[in-house]
N, C-alpha and C positions, 0 to 999 in steps of 0.2 A: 439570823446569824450574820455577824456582821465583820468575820476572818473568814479569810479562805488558804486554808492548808497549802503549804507548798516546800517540798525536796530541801528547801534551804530554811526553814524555821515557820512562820506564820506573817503576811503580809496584810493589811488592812486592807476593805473597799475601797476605802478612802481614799488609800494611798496608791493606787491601783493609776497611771497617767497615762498608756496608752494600753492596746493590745491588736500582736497582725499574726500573719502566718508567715513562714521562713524556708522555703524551701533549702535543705541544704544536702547536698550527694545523695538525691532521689529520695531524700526521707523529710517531710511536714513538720513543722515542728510550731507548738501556739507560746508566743514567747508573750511573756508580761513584763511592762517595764513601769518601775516604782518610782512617784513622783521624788520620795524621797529615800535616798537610800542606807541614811543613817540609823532612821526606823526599822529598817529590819535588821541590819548588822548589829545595832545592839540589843538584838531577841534573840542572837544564835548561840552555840559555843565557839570560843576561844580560836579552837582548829576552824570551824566552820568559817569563820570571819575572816581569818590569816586569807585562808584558800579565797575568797569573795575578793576583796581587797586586791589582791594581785589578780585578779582578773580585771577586777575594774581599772586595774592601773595599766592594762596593758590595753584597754579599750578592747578586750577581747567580741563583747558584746554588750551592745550596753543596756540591757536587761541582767536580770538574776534569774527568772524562772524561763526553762524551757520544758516545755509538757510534749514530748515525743507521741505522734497520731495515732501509734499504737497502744499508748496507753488510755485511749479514749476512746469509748464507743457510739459516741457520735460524731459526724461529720463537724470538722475542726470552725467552717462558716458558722456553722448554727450557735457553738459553742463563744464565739468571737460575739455574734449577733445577740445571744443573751447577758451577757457580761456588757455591753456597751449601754442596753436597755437599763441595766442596774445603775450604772454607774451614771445615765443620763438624770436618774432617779433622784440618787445621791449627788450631784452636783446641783437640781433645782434646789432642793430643799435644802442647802448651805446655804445655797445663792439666796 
């Protein structure tokens, strides 16, 4: 599988540039930020995209996904630590 599902449409591996953790008002949160972000804006709906867009014009954050720790049942490290493996994977085998 080479998407991974996320709140705002479907994001690629590929497309996947960094990922950290975000402490914000006592609550974790695993934010993924998209190399490109055209890519996703044009997989969403219409409403969905408006809403994205003025986020990103207000530099609210500059990622699109925030996965909140409670929606996660593993410690948010491990989750960080497997994703970087994948992605270390996918960036040999481009290169």
């Amino acid at each position: 599988n080479n998407l991974t599902e996320i709140n705002h449409g479907i994001i690629r591996w590929d497309n996947i540039a960094t990922v950290y953790i975000e402490n914000d008002n006592s609550e974790r949160s695993l934010i993924i930020v998209p190399r490109n972000y055209e890519l996703i804006l044009n997989n969403i709906s219409p409403i969905k995209r408006l809403v994205l867009i003025y986020i990103l014009s207000r530099d609210y954050k500059k990622s699109i996904v925030s996965i909140s720790e409670r929606k996660i049942s593993v410690p948010l490290e491990d989750v960080i630590r497997h994703i970087k493996i994948y992605l270390s994977i996918i960036n040999h085998n481009l290169g």
